[in-house]
mmCIF file of the N, C-alpha and C atoms, coordinates in Angstrom:
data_MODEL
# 
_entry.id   MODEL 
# 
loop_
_atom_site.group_PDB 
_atom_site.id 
_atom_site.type_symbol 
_atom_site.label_atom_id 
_atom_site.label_alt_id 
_atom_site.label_comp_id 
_atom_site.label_asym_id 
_atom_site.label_entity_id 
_atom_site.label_seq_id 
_atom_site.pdbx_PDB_ins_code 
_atom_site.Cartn_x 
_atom_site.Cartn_y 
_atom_site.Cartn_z 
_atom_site.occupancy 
_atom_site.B_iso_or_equiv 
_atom_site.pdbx_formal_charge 
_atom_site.auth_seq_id 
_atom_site.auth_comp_id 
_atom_site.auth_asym_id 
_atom_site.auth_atom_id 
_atom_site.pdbx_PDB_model_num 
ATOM 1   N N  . UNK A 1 1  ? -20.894 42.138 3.336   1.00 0.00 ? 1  UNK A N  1 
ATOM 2   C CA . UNK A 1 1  ? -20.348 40.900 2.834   1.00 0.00 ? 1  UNK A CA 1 
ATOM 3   C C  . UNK A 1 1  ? -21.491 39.922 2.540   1.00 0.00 ? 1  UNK A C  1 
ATOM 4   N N  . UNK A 1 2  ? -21.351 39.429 1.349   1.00 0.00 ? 2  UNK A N  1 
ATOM 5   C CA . UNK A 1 2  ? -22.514 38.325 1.368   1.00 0.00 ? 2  UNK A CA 1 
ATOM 6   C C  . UNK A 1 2  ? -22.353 37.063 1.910   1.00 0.00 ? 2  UNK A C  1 
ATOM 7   N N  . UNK A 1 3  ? -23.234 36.661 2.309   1.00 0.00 ? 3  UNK A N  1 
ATOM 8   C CA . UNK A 1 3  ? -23.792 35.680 2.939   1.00 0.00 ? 3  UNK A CA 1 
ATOM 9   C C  . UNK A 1 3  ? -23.260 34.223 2.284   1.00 0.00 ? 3  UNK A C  1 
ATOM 10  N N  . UNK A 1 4  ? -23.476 33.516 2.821   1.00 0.00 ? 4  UNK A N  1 
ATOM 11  C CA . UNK A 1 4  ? -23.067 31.672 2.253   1.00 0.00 ? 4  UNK A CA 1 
ATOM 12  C C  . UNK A 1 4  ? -22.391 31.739 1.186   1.00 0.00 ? 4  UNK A C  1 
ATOM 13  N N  . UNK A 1 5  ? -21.295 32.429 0.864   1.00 0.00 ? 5  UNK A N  1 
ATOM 14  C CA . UNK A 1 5  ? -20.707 31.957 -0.868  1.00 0.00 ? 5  UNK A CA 1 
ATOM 15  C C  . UNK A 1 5  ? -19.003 31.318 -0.336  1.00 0.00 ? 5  UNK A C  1 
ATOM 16  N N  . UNK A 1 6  ? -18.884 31.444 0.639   1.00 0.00 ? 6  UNK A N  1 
ATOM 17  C CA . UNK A 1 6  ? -17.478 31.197 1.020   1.00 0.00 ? 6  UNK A CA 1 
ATOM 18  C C  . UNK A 1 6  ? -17.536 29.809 1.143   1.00 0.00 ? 6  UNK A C  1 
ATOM 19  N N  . UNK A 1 7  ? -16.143 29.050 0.988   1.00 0.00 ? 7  UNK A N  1 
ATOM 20  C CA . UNK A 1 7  ? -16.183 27.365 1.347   1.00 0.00 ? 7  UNK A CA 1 
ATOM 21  C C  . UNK A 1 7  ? -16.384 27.336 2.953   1.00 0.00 ? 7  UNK A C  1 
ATOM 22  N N  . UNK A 1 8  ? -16.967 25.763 2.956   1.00 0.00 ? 8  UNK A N  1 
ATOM 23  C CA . UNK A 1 8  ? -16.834 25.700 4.738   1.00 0.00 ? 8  UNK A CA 1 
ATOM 24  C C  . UNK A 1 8  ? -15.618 24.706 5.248   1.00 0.00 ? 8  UNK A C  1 
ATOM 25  N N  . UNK A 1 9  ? -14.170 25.691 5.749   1.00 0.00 ? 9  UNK A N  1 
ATOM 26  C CA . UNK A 1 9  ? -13.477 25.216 6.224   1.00 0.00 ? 9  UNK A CA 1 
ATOM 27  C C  . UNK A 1 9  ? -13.768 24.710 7.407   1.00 0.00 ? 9  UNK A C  1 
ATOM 28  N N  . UNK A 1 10 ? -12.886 23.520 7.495   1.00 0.00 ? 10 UNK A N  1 
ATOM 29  C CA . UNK A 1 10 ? -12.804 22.657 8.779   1.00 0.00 ? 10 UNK A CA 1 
ATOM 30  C C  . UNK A 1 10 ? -11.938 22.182 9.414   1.00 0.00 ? 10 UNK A C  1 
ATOM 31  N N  . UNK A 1 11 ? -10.964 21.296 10.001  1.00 0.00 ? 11 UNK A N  1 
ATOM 32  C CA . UNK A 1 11 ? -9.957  20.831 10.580  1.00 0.00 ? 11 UNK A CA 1 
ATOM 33  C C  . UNK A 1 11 ? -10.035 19.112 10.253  1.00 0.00 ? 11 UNK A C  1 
ATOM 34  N N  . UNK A 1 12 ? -9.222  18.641 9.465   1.00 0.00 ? 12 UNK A N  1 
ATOM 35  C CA . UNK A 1 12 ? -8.592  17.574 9.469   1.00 0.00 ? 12 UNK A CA 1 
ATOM 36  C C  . UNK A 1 12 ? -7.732  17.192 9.804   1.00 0.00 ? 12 UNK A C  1 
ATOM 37  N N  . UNK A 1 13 ? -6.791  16.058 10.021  1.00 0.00 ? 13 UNK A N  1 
ATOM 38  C CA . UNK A 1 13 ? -5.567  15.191 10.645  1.00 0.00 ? 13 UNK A CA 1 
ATOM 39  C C  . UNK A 1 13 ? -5.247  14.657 9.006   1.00 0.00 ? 13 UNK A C  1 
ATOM 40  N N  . UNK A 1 14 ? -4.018  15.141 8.572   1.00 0.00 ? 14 UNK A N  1 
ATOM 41  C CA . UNK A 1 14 ? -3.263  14.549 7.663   1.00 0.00 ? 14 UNK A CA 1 
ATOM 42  C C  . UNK A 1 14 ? -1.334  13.905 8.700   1.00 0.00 ? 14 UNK A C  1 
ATOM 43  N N  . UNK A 1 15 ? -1.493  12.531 7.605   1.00 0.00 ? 15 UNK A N  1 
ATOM 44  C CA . UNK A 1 15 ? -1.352  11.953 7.930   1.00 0.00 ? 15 UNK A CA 1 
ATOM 45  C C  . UNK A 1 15 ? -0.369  11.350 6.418   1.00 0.00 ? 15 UNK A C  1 
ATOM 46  N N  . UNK A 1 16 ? 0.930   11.759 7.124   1.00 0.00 ? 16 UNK A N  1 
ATOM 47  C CA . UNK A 1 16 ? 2.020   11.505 6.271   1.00 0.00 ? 16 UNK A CA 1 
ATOM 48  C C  . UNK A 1 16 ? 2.588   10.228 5.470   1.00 0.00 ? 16 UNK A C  1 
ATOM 49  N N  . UNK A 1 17 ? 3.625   9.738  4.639   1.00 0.00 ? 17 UNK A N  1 
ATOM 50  C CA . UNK A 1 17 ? 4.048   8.024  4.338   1.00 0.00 ? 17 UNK A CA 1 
ATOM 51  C C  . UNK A 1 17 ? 4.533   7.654  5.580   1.00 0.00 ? 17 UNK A C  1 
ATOM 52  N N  . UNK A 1 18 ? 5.264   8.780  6.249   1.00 0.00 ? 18 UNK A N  1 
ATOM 53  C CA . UNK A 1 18 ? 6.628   8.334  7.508   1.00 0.00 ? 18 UNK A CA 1 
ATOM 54  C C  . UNK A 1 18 ? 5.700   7.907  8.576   1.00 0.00 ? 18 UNK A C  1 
ATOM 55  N N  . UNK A 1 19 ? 4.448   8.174  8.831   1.00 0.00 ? 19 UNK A N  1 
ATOM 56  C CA . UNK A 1 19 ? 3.535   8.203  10.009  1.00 0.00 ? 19 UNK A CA 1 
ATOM 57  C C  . UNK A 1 19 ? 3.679   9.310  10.926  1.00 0.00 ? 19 UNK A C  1 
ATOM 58  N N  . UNK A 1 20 ? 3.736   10.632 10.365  1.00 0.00 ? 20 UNK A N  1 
ATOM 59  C CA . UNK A 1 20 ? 3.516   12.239 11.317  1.00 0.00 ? 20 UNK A CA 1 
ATOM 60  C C  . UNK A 1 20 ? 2.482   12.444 10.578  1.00 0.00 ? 20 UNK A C  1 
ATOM 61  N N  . UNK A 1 21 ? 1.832   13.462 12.126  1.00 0.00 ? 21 UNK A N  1 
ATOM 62  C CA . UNK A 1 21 ? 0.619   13.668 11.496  1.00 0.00 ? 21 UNK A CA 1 
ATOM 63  C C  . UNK A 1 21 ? 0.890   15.382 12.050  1.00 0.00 ? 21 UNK A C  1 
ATOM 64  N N  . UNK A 1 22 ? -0.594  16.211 11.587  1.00 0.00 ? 22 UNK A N  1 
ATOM 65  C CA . UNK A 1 22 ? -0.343  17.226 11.663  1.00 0.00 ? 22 UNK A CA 1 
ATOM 66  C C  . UNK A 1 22 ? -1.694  17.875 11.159  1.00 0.00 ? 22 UNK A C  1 
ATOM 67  N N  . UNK A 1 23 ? -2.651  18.789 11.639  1.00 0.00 ? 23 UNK A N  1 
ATOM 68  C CA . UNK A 1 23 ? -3.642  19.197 11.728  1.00 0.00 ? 23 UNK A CA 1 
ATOM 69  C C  . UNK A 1 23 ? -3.638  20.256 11.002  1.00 0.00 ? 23 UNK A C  1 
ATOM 70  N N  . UNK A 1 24 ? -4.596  20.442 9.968   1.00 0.00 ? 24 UNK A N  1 
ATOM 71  C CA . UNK A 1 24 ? -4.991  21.939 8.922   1.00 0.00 ? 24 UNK A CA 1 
ATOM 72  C C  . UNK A 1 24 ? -6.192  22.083 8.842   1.00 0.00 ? 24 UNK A C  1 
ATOM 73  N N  . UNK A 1 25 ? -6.692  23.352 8.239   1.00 0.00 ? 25 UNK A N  1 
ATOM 74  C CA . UNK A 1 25 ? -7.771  23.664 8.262   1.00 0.00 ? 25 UNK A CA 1 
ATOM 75  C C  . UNK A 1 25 ? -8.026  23.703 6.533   1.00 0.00 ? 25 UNK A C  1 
ATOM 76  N N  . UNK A 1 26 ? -9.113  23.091 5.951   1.00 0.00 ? 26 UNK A N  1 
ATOM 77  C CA . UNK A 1 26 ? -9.290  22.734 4.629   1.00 0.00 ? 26 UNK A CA 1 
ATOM 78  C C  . UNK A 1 26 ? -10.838 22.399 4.424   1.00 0.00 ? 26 UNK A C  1 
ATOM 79  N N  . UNK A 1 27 ? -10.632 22.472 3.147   1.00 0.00 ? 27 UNK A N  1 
ATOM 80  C CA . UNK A 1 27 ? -12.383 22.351 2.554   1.00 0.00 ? 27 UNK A CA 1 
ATOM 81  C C  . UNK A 1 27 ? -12.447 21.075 2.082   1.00 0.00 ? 27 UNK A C  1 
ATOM 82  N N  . UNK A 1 28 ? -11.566 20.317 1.997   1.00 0.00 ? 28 UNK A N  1 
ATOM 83  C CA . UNK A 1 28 ? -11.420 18.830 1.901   1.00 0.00 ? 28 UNK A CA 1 
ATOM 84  C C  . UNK A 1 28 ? -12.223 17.846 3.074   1.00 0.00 ? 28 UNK A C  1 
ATOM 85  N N  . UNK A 1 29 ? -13.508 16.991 2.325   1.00 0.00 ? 29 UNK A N  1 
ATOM 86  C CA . UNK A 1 29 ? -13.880 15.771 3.452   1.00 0.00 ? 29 UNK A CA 1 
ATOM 87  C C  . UNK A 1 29 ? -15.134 16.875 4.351   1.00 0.00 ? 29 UNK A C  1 
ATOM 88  N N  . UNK A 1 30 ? -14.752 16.191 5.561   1.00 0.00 ? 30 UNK A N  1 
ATOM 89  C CA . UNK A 1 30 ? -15.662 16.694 6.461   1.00 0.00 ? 30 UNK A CA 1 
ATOM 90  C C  . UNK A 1 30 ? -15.052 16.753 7.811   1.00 0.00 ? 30 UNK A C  1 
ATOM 91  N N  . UNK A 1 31 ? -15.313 17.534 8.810   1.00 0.00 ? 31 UNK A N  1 
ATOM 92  C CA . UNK A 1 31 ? -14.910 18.010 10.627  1.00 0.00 ? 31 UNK A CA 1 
ATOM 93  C C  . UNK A 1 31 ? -14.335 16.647 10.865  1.00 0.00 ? 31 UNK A C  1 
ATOM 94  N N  . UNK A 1 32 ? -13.095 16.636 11.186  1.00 0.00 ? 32 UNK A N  1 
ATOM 95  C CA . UNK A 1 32 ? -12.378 15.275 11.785  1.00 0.00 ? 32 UNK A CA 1 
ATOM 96  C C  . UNK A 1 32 ? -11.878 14.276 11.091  1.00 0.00 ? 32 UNK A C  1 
ATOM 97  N N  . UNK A 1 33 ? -12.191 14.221 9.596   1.00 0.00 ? 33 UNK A N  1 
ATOM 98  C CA . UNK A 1 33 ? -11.472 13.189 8.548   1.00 0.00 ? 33 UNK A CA 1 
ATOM 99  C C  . UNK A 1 33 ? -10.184 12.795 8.970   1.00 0.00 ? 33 UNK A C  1 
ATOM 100 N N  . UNK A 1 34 ? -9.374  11.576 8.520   1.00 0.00 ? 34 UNK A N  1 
ATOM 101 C CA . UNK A 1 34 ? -8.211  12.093 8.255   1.00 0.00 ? 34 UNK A CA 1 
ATOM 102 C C  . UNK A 1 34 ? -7.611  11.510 6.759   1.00 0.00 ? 34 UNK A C  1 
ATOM 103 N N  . UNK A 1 35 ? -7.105  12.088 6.084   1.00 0.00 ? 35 UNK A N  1 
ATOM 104 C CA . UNK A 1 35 ? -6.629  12.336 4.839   1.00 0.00 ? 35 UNK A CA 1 
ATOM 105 C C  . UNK A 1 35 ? -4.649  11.323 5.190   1.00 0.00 ? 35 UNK A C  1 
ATOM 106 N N  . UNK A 1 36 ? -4.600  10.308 4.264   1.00 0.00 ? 36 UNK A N  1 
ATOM 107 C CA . UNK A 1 36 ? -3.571  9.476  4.457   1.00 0.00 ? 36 UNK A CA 1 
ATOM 108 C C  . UNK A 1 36 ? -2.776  9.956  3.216   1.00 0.00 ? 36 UNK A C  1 
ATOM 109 N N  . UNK A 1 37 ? -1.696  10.481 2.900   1.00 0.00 ? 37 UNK A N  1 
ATOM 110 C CA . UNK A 1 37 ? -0.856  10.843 1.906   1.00 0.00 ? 37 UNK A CA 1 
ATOM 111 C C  . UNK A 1 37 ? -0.044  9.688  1.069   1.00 0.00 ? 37 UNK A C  1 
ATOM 112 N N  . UNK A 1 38 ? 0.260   9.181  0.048   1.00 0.00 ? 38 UNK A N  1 
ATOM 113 C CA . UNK A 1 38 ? 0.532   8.698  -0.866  1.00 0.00 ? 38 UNK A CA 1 
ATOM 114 C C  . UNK A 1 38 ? 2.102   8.967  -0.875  1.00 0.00 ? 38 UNK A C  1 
ATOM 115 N N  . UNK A 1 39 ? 2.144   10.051 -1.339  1.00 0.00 ? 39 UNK A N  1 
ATOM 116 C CA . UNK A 1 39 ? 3.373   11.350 -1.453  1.00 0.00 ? 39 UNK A CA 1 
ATOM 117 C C  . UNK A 1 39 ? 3.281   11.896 -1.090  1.00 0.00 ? 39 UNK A C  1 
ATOM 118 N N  . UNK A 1 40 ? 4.864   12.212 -0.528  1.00 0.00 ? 40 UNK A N  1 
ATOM 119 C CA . UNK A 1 40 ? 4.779   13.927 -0.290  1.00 0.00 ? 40 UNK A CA 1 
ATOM 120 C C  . UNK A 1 40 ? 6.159   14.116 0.008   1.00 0.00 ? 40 UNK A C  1 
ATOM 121 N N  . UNK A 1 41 ? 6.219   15.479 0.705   1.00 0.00 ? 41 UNK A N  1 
ATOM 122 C CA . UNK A 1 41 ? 7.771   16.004 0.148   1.00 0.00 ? 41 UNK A CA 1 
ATOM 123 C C  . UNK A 1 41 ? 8.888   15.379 0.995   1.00 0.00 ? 41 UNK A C  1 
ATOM 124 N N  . UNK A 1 42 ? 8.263   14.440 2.099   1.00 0.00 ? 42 UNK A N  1 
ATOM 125 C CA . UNK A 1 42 ? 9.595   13.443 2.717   1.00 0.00 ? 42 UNK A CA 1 
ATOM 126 C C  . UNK A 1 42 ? 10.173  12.228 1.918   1.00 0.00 ? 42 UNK A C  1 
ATOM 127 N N  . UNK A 1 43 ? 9.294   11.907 0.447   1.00 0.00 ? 43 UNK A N  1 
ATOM 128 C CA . UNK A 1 43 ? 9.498   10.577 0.080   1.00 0.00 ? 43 UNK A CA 1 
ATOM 129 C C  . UNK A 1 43 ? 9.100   11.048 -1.399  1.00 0.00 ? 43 UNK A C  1 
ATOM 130 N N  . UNK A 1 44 ? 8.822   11.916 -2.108  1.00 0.00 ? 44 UNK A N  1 
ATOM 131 C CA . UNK A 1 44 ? 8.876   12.042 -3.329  1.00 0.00 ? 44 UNK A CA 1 
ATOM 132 C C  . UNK A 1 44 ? 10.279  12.464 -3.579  1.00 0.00 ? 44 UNK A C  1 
ATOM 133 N N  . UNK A 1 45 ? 10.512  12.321 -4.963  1.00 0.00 ? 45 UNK A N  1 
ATOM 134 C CA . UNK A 1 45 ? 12.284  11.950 -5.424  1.00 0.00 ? 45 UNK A CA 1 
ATOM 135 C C  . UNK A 1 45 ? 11.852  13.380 -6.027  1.00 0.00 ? 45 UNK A C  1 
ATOM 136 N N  . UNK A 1 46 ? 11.082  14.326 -5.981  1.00 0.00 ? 46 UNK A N  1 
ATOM 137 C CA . UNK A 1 46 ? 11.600  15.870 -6.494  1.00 0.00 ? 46 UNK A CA 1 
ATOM 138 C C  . UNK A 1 46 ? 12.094  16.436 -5.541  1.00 0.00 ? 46 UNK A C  1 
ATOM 139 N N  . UNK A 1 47 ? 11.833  16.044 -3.957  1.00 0.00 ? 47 UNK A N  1 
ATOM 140 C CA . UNK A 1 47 ? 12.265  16.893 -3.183  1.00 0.00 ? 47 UNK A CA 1 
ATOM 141 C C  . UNK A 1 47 ? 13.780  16.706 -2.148  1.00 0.00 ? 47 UNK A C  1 
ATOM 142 N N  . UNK A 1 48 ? 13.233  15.069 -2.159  1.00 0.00 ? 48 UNK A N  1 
ATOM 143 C CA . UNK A 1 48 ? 14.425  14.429 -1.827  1.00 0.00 ? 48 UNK A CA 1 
ATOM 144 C C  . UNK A 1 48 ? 15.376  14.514 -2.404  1.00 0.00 ? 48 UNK A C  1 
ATOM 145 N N  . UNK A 1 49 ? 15.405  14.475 -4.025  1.00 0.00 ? 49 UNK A N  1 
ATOM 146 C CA . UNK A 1 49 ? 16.674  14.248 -4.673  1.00 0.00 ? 49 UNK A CA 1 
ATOM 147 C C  . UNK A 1 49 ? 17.117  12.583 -5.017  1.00 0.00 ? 49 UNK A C  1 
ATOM 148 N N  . UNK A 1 50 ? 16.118  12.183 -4.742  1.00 0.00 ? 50 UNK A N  1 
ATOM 149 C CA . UNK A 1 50 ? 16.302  10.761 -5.247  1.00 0.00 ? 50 UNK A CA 1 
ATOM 150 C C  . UNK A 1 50 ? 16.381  10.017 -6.723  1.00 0.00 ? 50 UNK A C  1 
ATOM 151 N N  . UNK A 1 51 ? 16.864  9.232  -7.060  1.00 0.00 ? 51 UNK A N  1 
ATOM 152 C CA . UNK A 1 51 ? 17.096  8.667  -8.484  1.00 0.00 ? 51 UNK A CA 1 
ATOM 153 C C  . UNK A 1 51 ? 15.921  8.360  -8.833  1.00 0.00 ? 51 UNK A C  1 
ATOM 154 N N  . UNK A 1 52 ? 15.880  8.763  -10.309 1.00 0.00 ? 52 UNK A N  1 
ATOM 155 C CA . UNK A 1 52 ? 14.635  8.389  -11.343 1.00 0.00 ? 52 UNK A CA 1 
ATOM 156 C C  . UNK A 1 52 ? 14.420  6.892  -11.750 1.00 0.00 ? 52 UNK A C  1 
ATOM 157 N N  . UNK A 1 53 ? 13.545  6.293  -11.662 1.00 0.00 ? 53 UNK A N  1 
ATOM 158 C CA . UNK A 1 53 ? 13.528  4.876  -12.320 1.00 0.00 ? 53 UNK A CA 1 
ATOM 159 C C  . UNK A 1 53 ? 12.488  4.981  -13.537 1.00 0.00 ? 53 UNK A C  1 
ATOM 160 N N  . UNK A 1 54 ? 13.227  4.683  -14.754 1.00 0.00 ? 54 UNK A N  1 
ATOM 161 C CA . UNK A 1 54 ? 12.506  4.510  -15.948 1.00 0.00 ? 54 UNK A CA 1 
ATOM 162 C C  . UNK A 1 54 ? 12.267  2.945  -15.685 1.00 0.00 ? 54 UNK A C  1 
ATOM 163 N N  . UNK A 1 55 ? 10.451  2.950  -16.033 1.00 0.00 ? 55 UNK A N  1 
ATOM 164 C CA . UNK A 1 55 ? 9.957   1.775  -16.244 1.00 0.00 ? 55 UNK A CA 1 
ATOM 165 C C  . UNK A 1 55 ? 9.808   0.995  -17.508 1.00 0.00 ? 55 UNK A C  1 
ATOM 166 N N  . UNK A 1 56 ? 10.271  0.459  -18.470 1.00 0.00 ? 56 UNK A N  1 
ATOM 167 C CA . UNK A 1 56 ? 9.824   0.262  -19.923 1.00 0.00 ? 56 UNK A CA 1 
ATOM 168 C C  . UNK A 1 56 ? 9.135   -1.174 -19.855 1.00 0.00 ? 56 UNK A C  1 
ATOM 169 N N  . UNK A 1 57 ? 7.655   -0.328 -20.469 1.00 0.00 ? 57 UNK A N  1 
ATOM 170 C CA . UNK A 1 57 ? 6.753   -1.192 -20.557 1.00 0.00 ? 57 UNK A CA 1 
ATOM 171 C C  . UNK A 1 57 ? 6.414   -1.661 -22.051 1.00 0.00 ? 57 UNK A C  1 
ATOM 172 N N  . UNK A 1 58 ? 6.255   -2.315 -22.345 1.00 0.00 ? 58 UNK A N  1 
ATOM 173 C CA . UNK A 1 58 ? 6.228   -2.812 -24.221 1.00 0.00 ? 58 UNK A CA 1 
ATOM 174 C C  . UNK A 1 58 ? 7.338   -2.725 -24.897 1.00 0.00 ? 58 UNK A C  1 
ATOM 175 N N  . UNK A 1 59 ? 8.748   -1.865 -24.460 1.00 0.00 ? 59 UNK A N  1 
ATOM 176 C CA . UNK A 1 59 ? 9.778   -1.815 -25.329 1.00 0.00 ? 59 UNK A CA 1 
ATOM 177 C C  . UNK A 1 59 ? 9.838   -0.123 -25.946 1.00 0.00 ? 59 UNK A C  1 
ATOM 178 N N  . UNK A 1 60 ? 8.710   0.450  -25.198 1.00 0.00 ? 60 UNK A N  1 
ATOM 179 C CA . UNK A 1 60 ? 8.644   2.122  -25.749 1.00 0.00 ? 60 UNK A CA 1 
ATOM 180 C C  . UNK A 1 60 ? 9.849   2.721  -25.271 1.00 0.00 ? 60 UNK A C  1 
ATOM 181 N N  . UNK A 1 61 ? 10.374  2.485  -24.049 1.00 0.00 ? 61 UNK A N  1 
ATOM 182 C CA . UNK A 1 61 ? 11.269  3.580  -23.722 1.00 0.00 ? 61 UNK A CA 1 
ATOM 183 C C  . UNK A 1 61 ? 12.742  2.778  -24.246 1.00 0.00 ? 61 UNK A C  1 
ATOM 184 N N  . UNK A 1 62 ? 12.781  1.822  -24.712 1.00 0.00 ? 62 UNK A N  1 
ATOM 185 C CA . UNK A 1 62 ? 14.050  1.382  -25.614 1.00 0.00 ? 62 UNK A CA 1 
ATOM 186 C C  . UNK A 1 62 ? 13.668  2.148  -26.940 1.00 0.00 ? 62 UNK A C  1 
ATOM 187 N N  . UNK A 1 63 ? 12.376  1.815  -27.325 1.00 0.00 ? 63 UNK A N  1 
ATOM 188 C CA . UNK A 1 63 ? 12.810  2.445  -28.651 1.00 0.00 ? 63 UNK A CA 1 
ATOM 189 C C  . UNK A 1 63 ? 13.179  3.898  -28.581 1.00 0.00 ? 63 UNK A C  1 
ATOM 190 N N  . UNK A 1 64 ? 12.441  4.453  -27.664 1.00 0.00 ? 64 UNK A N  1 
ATOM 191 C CA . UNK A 1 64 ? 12.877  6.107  -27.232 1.00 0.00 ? 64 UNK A CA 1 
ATOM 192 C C  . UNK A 1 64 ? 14.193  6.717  -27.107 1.00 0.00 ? 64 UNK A C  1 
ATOM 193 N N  . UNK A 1 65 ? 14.366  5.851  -26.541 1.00 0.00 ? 65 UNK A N  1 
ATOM 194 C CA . UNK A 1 65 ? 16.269  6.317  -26.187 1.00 0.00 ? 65 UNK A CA 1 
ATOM 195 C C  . UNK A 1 65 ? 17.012  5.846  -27.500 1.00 0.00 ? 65 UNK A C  1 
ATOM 196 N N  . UNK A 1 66 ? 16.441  4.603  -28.210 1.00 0.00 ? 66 UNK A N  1 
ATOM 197 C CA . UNK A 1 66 ? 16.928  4.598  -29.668 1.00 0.00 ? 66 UNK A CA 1 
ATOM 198 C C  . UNK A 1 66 ? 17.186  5.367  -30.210 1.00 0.00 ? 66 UNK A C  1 
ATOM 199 N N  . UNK A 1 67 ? 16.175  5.883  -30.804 1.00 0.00 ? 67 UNK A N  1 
ATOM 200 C CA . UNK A 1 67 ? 15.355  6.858  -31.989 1.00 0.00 ? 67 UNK A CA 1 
ATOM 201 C C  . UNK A 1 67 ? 16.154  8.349  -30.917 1.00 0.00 ? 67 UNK A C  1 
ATOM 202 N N  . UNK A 1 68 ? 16.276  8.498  -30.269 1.00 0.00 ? 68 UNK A N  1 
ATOM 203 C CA . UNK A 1 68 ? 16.704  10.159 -30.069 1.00 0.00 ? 68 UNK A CA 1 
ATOM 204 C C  . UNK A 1 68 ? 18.389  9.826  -29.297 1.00 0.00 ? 68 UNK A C  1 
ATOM 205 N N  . UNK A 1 69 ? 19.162  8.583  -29.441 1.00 0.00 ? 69 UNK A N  1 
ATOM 206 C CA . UNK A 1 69 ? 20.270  8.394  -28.977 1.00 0.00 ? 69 UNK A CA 1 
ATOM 207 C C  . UNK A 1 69 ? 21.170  9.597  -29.333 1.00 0.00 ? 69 UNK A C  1 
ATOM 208 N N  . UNK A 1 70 ? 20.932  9.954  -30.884 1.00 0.00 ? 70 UNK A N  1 
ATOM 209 C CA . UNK A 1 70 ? 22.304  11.201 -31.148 1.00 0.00 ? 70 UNK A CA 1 
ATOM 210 C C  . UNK A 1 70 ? 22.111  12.602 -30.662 1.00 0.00 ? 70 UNK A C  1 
ATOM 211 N N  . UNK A 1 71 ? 20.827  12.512 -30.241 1.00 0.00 ? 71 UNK A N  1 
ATOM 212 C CA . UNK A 1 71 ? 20.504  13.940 -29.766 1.00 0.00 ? 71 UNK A CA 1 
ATOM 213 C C  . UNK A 1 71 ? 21.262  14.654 -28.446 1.00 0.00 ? 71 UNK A C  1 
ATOM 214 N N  . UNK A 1 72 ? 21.709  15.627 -28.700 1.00 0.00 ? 72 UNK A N  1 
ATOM 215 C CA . UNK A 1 72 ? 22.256  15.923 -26.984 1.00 0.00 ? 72 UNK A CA 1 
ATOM 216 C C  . UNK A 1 72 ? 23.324  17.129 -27.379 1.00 0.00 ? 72 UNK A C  1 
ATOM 217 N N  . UNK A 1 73 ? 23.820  17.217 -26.304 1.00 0.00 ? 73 UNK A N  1 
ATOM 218 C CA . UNK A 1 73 ? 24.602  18.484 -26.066 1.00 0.00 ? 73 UNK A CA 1 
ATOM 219 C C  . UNK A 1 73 ? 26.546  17.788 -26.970 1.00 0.00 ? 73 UNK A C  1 
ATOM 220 N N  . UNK A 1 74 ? 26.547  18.658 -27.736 1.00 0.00 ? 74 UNK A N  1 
ATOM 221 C CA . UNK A 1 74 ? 27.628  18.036 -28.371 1.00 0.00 ? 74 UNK A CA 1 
ATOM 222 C C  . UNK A 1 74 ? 29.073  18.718 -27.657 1.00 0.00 ? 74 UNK A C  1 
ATOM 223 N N  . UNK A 1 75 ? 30.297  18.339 -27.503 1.00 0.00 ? 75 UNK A N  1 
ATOM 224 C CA . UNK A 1 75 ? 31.373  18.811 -26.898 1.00 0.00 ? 75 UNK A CA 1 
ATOM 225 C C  . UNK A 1 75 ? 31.990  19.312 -28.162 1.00 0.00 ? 75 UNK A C  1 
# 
């Protein structure tokens, strides 16, 4: 096997939105970091199932839904 080509895993503390934490071994950072999550699958709306919020910024997503209003599944 050769020598030094592999990553050097280590052990970090990630560290959820809810405040759980939970220890992995990763090539991320350095021995003891801890990594604070943004998202993830207790509070992102893909996993949860939570409602979408369209933001319209300048008036794009009015004109969007304009311009493609007739489009869709016809009965």
């Amino acid at each position: 096997m050769k020598q030094d080509i592999h990553p050097d895993y280590h052990t970090i503390k990630v560290v959820m939105t809810d405040g759980t934490e939970f220890a992995t071994r990763t090539t991320w950072g350095k021995e003891g970091d801890t990594l604070h999550l943004d998202i993830d699958p207790k509070s992102h709306p893909a996993w949860t199932g939570g409602q979408q919020q369209l933001v319209d910024r300048g008036g794009r997503l009015s004109r969007f839904q304009k311009k493609f209003a007739g489009i869709g599944l016809k009965k």
